[in-house]
PLY file of the C-alpha trace (Angstrom):
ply
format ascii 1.0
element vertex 494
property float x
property float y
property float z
element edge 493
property int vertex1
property int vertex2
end_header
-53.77 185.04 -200.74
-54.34 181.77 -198.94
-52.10 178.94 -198.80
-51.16 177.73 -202.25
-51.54 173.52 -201.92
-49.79 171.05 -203.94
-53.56 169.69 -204.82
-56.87 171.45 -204.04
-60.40 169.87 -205.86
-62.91 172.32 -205.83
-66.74 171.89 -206.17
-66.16 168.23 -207.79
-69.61 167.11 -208.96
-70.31 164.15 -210.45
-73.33 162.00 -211.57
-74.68 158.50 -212.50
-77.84 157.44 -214.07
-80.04 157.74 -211.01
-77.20 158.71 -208.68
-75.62 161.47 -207.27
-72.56 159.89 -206.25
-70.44 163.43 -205.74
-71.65 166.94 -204.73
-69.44 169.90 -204.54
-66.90 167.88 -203.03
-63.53 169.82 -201.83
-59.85 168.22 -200.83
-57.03 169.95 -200.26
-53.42 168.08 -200.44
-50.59 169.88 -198.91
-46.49 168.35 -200.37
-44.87 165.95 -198.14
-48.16 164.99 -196.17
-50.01 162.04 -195.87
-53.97 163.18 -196.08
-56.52 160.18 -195.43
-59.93 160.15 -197.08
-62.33 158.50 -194.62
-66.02 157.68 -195.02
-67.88 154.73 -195.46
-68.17 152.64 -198.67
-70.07 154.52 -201.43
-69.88 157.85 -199.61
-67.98 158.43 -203.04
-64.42 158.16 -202.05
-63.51 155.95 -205.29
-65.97 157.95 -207.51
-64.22 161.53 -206.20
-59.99 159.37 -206.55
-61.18 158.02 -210.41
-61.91 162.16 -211.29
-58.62 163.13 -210.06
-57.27 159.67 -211.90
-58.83 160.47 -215.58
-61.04 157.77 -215.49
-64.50 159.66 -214.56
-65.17 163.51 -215.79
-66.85 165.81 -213.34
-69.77 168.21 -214.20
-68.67 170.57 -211.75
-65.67 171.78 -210.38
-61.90 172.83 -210.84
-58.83 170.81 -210.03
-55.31 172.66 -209.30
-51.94 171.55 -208.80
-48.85 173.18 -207.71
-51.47 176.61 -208.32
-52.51 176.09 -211.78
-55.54 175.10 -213.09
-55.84 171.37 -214.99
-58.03 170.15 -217.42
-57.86 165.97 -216.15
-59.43 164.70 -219.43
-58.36 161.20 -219.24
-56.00 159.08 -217.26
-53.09 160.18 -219.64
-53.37 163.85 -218.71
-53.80 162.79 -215.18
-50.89 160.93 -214.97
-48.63 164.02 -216.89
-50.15 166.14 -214.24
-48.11 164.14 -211.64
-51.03 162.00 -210.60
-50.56 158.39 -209.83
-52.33 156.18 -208.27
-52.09 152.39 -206.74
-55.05 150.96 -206.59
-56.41 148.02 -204.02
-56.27 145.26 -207.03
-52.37 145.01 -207.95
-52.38 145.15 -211.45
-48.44 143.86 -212.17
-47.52 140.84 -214.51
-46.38 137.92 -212.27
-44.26 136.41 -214.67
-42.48 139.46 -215.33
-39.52 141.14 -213.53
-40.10 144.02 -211.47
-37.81 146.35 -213.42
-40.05 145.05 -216.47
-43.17 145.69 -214.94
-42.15 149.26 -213.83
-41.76 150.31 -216.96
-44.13 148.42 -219.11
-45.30 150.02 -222.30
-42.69 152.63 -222.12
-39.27 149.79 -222.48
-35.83 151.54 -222.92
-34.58 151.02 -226.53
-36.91 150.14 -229.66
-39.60 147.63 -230.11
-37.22 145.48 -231.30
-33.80 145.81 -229.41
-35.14 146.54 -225.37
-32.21 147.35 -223.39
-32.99 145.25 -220.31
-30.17 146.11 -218.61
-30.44 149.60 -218.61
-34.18 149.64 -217.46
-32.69 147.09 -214.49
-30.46 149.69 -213.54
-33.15 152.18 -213.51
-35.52 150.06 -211.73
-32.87 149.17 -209.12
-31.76 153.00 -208.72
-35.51 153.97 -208.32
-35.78 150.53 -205.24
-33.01 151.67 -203.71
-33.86 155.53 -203.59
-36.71 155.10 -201.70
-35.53 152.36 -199.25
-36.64 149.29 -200.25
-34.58 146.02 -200.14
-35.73 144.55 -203.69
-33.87 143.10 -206.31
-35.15 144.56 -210.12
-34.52 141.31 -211.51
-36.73 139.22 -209.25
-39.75 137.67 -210.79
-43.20 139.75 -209.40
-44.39 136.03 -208.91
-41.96 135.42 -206.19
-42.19 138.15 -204.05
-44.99 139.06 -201.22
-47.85 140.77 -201.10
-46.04 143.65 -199.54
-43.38 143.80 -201.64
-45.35 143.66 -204.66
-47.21 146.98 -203.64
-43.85 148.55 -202.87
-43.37 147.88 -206.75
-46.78 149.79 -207.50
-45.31 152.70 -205.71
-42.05 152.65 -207.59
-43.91 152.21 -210.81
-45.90 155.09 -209.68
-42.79 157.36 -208.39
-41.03 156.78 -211.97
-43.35 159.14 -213.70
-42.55 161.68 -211.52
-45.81 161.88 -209.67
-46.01 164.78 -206.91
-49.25 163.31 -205.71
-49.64 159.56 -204.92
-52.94 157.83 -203.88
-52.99 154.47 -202.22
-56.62 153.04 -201.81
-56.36 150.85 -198.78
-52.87 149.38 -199.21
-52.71 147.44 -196.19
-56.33 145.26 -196.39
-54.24 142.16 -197.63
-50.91 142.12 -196.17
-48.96 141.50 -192.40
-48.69 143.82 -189.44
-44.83 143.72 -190.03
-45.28 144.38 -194.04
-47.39 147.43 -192.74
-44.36 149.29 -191.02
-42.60 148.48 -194.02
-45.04 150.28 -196.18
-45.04 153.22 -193.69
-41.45 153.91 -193.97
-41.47 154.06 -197.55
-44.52 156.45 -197.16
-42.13 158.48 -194.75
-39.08 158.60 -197.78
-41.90 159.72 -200.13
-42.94 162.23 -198.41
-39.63 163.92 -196.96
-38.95 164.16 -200.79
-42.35 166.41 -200.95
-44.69 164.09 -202.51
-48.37 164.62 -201.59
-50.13 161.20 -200.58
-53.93 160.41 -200.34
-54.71 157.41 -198.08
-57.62 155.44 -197.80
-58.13 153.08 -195.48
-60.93 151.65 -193.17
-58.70 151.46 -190.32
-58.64 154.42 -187.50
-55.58 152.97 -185.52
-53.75 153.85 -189.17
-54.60 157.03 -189.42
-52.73 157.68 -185.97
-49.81 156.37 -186.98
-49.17 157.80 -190.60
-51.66 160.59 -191.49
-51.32 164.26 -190.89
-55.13 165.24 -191.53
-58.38 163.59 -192.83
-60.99 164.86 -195.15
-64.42 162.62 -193.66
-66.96 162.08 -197.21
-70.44 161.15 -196.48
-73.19 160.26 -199.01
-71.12 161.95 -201.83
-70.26 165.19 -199.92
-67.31 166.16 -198.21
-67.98 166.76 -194.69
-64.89 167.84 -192.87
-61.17 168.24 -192.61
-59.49 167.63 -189.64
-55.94 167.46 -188.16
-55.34 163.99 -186.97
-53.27 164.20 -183.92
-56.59 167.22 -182.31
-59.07 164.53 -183.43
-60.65 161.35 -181.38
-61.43 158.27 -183.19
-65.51 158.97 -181.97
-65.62 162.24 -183.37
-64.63 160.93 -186.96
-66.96 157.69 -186.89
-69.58 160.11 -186.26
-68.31 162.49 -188.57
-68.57 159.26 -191.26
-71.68 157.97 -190.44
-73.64 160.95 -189.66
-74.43 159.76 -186.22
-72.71 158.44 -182.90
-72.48 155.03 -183.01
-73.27 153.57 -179.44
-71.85 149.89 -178.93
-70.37 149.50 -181.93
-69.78 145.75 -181.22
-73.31 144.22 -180.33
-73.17 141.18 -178.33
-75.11 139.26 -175.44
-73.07 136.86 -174.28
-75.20 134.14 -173.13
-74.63 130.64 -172.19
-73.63 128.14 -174.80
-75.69 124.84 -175.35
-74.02 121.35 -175.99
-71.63 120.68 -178.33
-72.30 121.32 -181.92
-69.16 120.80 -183.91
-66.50 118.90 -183.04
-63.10 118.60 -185.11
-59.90 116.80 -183.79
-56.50 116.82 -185.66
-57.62 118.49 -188.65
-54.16 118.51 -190.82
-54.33 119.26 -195.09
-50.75 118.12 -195.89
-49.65 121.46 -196.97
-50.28 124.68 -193.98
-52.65 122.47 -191.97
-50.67 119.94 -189.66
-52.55 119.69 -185.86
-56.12 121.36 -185.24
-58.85 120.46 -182.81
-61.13 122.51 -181.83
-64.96 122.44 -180.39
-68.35 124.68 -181.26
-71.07 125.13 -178.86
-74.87 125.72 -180.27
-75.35 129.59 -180.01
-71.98 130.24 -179.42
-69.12 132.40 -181.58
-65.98 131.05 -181.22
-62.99 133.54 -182.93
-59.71 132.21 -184.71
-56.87 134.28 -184.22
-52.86 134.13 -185.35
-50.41 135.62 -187.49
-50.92 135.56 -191.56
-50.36 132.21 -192.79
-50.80 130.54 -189.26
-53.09 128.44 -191.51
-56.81 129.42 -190.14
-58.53 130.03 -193.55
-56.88 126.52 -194.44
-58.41 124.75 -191.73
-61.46 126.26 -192.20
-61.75 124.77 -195.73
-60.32 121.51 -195.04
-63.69 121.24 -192.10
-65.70 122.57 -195.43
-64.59 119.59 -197.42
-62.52 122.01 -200.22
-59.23 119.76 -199.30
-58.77 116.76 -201.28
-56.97 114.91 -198.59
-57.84 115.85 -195.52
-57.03 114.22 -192.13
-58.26 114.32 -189.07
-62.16 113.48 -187.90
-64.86 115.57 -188.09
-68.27 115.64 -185.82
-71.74 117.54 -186.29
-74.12 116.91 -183.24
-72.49 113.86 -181.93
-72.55 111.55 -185.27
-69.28 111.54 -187.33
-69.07 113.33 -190.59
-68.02 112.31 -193.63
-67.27 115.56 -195.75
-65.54 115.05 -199.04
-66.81 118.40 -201.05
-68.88 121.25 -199.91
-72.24 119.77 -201.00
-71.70 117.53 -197.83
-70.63 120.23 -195.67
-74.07 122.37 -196.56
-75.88 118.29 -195.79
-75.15 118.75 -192.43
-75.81 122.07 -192.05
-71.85 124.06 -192.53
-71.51 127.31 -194.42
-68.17 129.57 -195.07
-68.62 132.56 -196.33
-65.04 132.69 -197.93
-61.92 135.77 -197.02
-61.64 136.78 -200.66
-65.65 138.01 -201.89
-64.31 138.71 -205.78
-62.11 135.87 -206.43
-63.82 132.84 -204.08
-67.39 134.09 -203.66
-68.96 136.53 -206.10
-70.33 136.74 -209.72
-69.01 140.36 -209.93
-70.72 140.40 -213.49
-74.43 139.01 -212.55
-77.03 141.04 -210.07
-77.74 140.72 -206.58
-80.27 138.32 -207.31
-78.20 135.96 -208.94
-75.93 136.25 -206.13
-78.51 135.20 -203.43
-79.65 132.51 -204.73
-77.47 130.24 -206.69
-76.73 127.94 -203.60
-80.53 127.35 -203.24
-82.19 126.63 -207.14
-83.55 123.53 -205.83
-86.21 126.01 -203.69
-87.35 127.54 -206.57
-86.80 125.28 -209.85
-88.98 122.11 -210.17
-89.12 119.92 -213.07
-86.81 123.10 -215.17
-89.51 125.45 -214.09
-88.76 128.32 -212.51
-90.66 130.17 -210.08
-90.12 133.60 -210.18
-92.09 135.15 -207.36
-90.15 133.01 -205.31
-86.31 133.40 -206.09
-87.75 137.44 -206.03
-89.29 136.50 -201.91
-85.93 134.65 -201.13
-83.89 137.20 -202.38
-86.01 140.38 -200.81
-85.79 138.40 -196.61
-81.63 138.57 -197.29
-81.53 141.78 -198.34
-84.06 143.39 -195.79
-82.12 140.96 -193.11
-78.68 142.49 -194.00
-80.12 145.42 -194.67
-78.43 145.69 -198.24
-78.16 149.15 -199.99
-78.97 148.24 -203.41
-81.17 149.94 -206.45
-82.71 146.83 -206.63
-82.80 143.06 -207.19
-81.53 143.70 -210.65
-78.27 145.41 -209.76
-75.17 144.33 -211.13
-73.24 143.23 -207.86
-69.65 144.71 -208.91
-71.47 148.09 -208.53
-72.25 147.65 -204.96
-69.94 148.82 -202.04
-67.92 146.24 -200.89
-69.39 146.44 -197.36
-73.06 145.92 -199.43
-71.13 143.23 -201.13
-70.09 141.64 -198.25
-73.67 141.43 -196.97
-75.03 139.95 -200.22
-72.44 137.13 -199.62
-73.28 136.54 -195.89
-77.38 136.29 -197.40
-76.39 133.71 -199.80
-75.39 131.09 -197.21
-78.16 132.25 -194.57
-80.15 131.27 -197.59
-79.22 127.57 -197.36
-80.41 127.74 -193.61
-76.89 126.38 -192.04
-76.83 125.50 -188.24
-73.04 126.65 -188.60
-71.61 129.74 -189.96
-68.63 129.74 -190.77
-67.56 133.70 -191.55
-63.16 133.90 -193.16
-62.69 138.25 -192.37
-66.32 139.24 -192.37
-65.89 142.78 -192.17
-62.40 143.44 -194.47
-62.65 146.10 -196.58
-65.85 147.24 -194.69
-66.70 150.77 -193.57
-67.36 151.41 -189.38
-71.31 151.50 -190.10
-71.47 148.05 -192.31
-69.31 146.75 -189.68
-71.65 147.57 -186.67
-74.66 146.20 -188.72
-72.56 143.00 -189.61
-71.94 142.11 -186.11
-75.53 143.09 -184.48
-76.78 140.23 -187.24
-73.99 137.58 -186.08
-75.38 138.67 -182.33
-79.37 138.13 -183.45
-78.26 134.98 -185.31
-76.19 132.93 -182.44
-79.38 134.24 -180.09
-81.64 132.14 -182.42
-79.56 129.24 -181.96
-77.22 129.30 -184.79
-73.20 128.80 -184.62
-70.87 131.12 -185.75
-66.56 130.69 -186.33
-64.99 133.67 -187.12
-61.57 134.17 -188.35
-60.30 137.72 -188.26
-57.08 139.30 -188.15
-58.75 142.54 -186.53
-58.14 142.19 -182.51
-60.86 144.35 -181.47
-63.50 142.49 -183.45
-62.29 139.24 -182.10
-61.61 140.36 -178.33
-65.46 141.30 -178.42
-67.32 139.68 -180.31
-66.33 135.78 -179.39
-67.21 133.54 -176.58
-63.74 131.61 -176.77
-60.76 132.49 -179.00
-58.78 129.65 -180.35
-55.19 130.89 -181.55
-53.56 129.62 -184.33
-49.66 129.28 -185.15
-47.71 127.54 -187.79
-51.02 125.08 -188.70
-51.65 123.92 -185.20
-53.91 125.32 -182.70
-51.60 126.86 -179.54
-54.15 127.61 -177.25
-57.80 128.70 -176.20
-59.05 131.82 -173.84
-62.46 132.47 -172.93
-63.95 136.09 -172.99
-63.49 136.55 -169.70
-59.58 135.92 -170.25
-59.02 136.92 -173.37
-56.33 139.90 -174.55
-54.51 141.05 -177.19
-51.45 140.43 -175.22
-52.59 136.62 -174.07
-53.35 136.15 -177.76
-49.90 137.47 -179.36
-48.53 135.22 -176.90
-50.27 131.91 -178.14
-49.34 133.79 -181.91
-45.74 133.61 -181.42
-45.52 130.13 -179.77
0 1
1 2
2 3
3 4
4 5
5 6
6 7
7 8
8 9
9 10
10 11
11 12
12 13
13 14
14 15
15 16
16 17
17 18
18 19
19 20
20 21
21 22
22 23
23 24
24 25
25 26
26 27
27 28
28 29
29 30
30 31
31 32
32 33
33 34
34 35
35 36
36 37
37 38
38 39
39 40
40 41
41 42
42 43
43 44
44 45
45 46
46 47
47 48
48 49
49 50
50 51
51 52
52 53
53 54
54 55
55 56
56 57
57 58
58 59
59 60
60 61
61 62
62 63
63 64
64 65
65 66
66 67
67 68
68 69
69 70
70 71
71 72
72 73
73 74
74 75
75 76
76 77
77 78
78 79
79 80
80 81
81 82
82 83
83 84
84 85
85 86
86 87
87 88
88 89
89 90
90 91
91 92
92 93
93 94
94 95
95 96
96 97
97 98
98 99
99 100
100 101
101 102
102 103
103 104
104 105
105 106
106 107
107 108
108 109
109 110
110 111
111 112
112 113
113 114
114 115
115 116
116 117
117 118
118 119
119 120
120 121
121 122
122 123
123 124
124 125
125 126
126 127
127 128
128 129
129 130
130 131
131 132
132 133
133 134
134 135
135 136
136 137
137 138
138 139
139 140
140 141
141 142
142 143
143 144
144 145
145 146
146 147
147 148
148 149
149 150
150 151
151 152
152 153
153 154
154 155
155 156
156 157
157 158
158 159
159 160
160 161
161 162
162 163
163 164
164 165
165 166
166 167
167 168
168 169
169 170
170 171
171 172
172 173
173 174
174 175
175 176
176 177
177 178
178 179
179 180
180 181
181 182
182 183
183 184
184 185
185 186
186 187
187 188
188 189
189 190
190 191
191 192
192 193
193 194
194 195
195 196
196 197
197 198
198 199
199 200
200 201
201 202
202 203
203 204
204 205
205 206
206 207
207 208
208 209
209 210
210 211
211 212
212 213
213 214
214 215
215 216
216 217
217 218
218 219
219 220
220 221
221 222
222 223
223 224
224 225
225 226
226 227
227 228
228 229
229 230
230 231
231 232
232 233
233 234
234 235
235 236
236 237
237 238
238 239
239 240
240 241
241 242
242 243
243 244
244 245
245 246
246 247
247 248
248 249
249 250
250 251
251 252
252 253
253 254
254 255
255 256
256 257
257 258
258 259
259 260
260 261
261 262
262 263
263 264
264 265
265 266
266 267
267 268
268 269
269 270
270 271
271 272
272 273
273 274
274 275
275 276
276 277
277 278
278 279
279 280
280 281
281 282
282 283
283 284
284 285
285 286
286 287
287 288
288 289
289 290
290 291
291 292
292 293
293 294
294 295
295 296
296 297
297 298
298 299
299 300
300 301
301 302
302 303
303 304
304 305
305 306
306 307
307 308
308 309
309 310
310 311
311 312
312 313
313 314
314 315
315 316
316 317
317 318
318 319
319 320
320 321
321 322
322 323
323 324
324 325
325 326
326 327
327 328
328 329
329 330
330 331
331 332
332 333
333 334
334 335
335 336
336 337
337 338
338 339
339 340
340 341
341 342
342 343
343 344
344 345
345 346
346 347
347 348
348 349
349 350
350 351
351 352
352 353
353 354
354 355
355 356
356 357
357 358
358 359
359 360
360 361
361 362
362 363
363 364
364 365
365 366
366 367
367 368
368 369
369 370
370 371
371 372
372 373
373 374
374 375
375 376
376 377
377 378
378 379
379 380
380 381
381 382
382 383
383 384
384 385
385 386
386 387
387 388
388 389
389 390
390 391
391 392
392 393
393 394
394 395
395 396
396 397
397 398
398 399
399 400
400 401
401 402
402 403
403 404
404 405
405 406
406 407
407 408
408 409
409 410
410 411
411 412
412 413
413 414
414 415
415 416
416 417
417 418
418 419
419 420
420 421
421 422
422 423
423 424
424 425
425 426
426 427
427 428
428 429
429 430
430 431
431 432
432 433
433 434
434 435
435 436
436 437
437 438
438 439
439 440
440 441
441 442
442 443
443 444
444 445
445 446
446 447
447 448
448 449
449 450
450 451
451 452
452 453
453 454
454 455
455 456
456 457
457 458
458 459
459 460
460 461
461 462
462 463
463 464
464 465
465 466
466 467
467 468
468 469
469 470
470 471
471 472
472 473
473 474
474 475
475 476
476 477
477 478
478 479
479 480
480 481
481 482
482 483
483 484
484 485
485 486
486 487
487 488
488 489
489 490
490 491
491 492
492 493
């Protein structure tokens, strides 16, 4: 007899119309460790988590736990087979308390007499069982990100799940709420729980995960232990390849002065920041959460009603109210959050590329076809977007393919300055590498690129200068030749 697991998937198949999207697929989930699945988006790591979570059946294959075969018919029976998972959308009632949204739809007491108190003591017991300094009666609207998604575990942990799966719980939240998160992984898992991770980043899987199962293109492809495995090996593991120079960039020297913006302030996060964009250069914004980047970004953009501050575009002064000016003279942002700020998750890729630029392809309310269809086609051969076609509802798409579509769209309106709020979050190690050799092709044909980005890596090598960003005012500037993470923690903390 082999090793008995807490969770083993055998032979998982599982098809679309037209897709493949799983094929004989195997994962194996010993209790009290923390296994990452790795692989790039749509090598079927969501399609292989929503079999195990009831919500998709599989063809093919077997699922055991604790040794016994399970029939996972629905996300009921998944969840009395001690499955829960917490997905990357919180799903909790803000105006709610937390002990009320940990035990929504199943209330202590009768429809018509809940005993609050009791489920607040529950709640509380459950918070303070597994470490975590949160009051049951709070309001879900007041607390943090991170504390919010130590609720989805609790509410996750109070049907007695053995196996837990967190789809990449740290995407939206502080370097400090991340060790948080980690210790409560570390209580869950001395009590024998069984966690799948996914996440995009490697330098997590060092820290927290015992071994990795790598998917690619719907398969499973490999289990290895973490701690006997380089970061190179599983990147090419993922994408099938090695990936040589995984951050593209010829530096090259900068022309004159494209954009220039002194004292920006937005009378809420945004109180002192001037900065300066050369023609062809990138320039990267760096600082803590809430140092106020993104905010700046969209006060430049004109989405602040009362801005301050001056803004100039090749030497004239601008005058930018609303974003229609800031496309006028040539400004894009391709916003942080792609589903709530950018996309039309419900309308097709084609939609999506376009609807900054109807004016290059409806006249006089007539419509020409053969054109939006040419416009759309350059963006997604540019970006190279993996897409059925044209016609393909966007929400579909992997959010690295989304990300691309929403890059397209502003290329689309032809802007002289990019400006790009966490281009590659949420994006797998191959979209990434394609997403930067474009930003390197496009600041080599003369465009201008800001980048905000709370990864260091992709700001130590992909920017020119680095401005840093602390408590809304700009602390400091290093050039590529200076720039480090320590140099830029420094300017952080100021």
């Amino acid at each position: 007899m082999g090793e008995q697991y807490l969770l083993e998937m055998k032979g998982i198949s599982k098809s679309f119309p037209g897709v493949k999207a799983l094929s004989n697929v195997n994962l194996q989930l010993r209790a009290g460790e923390v296994h990452a699945l790795l692989g790039e988006n749509g090598a079927g790591k969501s399609t292989l988590i929503k079999v195990l979570g009831g919500i998709y059946h599989a063809e093919e294959g077997e699922i055991w736990i604790d040794g016994q075969k399970v029939n996972i018919d629905g996300v009921a029976s998944s969840r009395s087979a001690g499955v829960s998972i917490v997905h990357q959308e919180l799903v909790l009632v803000p105006y709610m308390t937390v002990a009320e949204n940990i035990f929504l739809g199943r209330e202590a007491g009768s429809k018509f007499n809940i005993r609050r108190r009791q489920m607040s003591e529950e709640a509380q017991k459950l918070l303070d069982t597994y470490e975590m300094h949160i009051d049951a009666d709070t309001l879900v609207e007041k607390l943090t990100i991170a504390q919010r998604q130590m609720v989805e575990i609790v509410k996750a942990i109070s049907f007695n799940s053995k196996i837990l799966v967190m789809d990449e719980p740290t995407s939206s939240i502080s370097d400090k709420e991340v060790g948080f998160l980690f210790e409560t992984m570390r209580t869950l898992t001395k009590k024998g729980v069984g966690i799948i991770y996914i996440s995009h980043k490697m330098s997590e899987l060092e820290e927290i995960c015992d071994r990795v199962t790598v998917m690619r293109d719907g398969q499973s492809v490999g289990t290895r232990v973490v701690k006997e495995t380089g970061k190179d090996d599983l990147i090419a593991l993922m994408v099938g390849r090695e990936l040589t120079n995984y951050y593209t960039r010829d530096f090259q020297q900068p022309g004159e002065v494209i954009l220039k913006c002194e004292h920006i302030a937005d009378g809420k996060m945004v109180k002192d920041a001037s900065f300066e964009l050369h023609k062809g250069e990138i320039i990267g914004f760096a600082g803590l959460v809430g140092a106020g980047r993104s905010e700046t970004m969209k006060a430049v953009f004109g989405l602040t009603p009362d801005r301050k501050g001056e803004v100039w575009v090749e030497g004239q002064q601008a005058h930018i109210k609303s974003p229609i000016d800031a496309l006028k003279y040539g400004i894009a942002l391709v916003p942080e959050s792609r589903k709530e700020e950018g996309l039309y998750l419900v309308q097709d890729v084609q939609f999506n590329s376009t609807i900054e630029i109807l004016g290059q392809f409806i006249r006089n309310l007539r419509v020409d076809f053969k054109k939006e269809e040419e416009i759309t086609q350059k963006y997604i051969d540019m970006m190279a977007t993996k897409t059925p076609s044209q016609q393909q509802i966007i929400g579909n798409l992997s959010g690295g393919n989304q990300q691309k579509v929403m890059i397209g769209r502003w290329l689309a309106t032809d802007p002289k300055i990019l400006i790009l709020d966490e281009p590659t979050r949420g994006v797998d190690v191959g979209a990434k590498a394609e997403i930067y050799a474009i930003m390197n092709e496009l600041v080599k044909q003369g465009m201008s690129i800001i980048m905000i980005s709370s990864e260091m890596p992709e700001i130590i090598n992909m920017s020119d200068r680095v401005y840093v960003m602390n408590d809304g005012r700009v602390t400091g500037c290093l050039s590529h030749e200076d720039v480090t993470q320590e140099k830029i923690m420094q300017l952080a903390a100021k």
